[in-house]
C-alpha positions, 0 to 999 in steps of 0.5 A: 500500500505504501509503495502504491501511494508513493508511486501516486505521487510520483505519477503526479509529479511526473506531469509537471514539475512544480513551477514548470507552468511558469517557464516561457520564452523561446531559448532554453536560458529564456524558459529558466530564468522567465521562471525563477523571476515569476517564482520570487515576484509571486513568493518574495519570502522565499529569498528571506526564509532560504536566505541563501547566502547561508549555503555558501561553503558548506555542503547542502542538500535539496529534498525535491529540487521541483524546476530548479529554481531554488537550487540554482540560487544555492549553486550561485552562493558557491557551496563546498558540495550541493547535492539535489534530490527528487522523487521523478525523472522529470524534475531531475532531468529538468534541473540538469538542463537548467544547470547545464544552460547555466553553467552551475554544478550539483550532484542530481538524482531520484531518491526518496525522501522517506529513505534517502540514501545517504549516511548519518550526519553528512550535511551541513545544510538541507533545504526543502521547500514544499515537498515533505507534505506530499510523502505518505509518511512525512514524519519518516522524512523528517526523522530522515532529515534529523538522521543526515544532517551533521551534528550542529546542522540546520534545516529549513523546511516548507510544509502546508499549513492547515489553517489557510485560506487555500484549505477554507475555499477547497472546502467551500468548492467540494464541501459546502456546494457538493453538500458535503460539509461535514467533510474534513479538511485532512480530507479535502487537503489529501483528495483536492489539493495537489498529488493524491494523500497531500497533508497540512499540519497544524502548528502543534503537529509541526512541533510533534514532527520536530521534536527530535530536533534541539532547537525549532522555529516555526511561523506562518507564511501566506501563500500566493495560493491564500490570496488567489494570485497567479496560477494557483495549482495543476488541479485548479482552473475555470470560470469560477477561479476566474471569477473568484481572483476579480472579486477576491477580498485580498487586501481583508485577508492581508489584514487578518493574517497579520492578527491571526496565524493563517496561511497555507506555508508553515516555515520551519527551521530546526538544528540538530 
C-alpha cells in the first residue's frame, strides 16, 4: 500500500514539475530564468526564509529540487558540495538542463525522501521547500532529515499549513456546494489539493514532527495560493477561479493574517 501511494505521487509529479507552468520564452536560458523571476515576484519570502547566502561553503542538500529554481540560487552562493534530490525523472532531468544552460554544478538524482540514501550526519545544510507534505509518511522524512544532517546542522523546511485560506475555499468548492460539509479538511487537503494523500499540519503537529530536533522555529507564511494570485495549482482552473481572483477580498485577508496565524506555508527551521 505504501509503495502504491508513493508511486501516486510520483505519477503526479511526473506531469509537471512544480513551477514548470511558469517557464516561457523561446531559448532554453529564456524558459529558466522567465521562471525563477515569476517564482520570487509571486513568493518574495522565499529569498528571506532560504536566505541563501547561508549555503555558501558548506555542503547542502535539496529534498525535491521541483524546476530548479531554488537550487540554482544555492549553486550561485558557491557551496563546498550541493547535492539535489527528487522523487521523478522529470524534475531531475529538468534541473540538469537548467544547470547545464547555466553553467552551475550539483550532484542530481531520484531518491526518496522517506529513505534517502545517504549516511548519518553528512550535511551541513538541507533545504526543502514544499515537498515533505506530499510523502505518505512525512514524519519518516523528517526523522530522515534529523538522521543526515551533521551534528550542529540546520534545516529549513516548507510544509502546508492547515489553517489557510487555500484549505477554507477547497472546502467551500467540494464541501459546502457538493453538500458535503461535514467533510474534513485532512480530507479535502489529501483528495483536492495537489498529488493524491497531500497533508497540512497544524502548528502543534509541526512541533510533534520536530521534536527530535534541539532547537525549532516555526511561523506562518501566506501563500500566493491564500490570496488567489497567479496560477494557483495543476488541479485548479475555470470560470469560477476566474471569477473568484476579480472579486477576491485580498487586501481583508492581508489584514487578518497579520492578527491571526493563517496561511497555507508553515516555515520551519530546526538544528540538530
Amino acid at each position: 500500500m505504501r509503495n502504491l501511494k508513493i508511486e501516486l505521487v510520483r505519477n503526479f509529479w511526473n506531469s509537471e514539475s512544480c513551477g514548470e507552468r511558469y517557464s516561457t520564452g523561446n531559448s532554453e536560458v529564456q524558459k529558466f530564468l522567465s521562471e525563477e523571476k515569476l517564482r520570487y515576484k509571486l513568493e518574495p519570502y522565499i529569498k528571506e526564509f532560504a536566505d541563501f547566502k547561508q549555503f555558501k561553503n558548506k555542503n547542502v542538500l535539496e529534498i525535491g529540487v521541483g524546476f530548479g529554481s531554488d537550487h540554482s540560487q544555492i549553486a550561485r552562493q558557491e557551496p563546498l558540495k550541493l547535492t539535489g534530490i527528487d522523487l521523478t525523472d522529470r524534475a531531475i532531468n529538468n534541473t540538469r538542463l537548467r544547470f547545464k544552460t547555466l553553467g552551475l554544478k550539483s550532484l542530481l538524482h531520484t531518491d526518496n525522501a522517506e529513505s534517502l540514501s545517504f549516511k548519518n550526519d553528512t550535511f551541513d545544510e538541507i533545504y526543502s521547500w514544499g515537498v515533505l507534505h506530499h510523502s505518505p509518511n512525512t514524519p519518516k522524512c523528517f526523522e530522515e532529515v534529523y538522521r543526515v544532517l551533521k551534528p550542529g546542522g540546520s534545516a529549513k523546511i516548507m510544509i502546508y499549513h492547515k489553517h489557510s485560506p487555500v484549505g477554507w475555499m477547497l472546502w467551500v468548492k467540494y464541501g459546502l456546494l457538493k453538500l458535503k460539509p461535514f467533510k474534513s479538511l485532512k480530507k479535502i487537503y489529501s483528495e483536492h489539493l495537489e498529488s493524491p494523500g497531500t497533508k497540512a499540519y497544524t502548528m502543534k503537529e509541526a512541533r510533534e514532527l520536530t521534536k527530535k530536533f534541539s532547537n525549532s522555529d516555526i511561523s506562518v507564511q501566506l501563500s500566493f495560493g491564500d490570496l488567489l494570485e497567479g496560477n494557483v495549482g495543476v488541479r485548479h482552473k475555470g470560470y469560477l477561479l476566474s471569477l473568484a481572483k476579480i472579486i477576491y477580498p485580498r487586501k481583508l485577508i492581508r489584514t487578518i493574517a497579520n492578527f491571526l496565524p493563517i496561511g497555507l506555508y508553515l516555515l520551519i527551521k530546526v538544528k540538530k
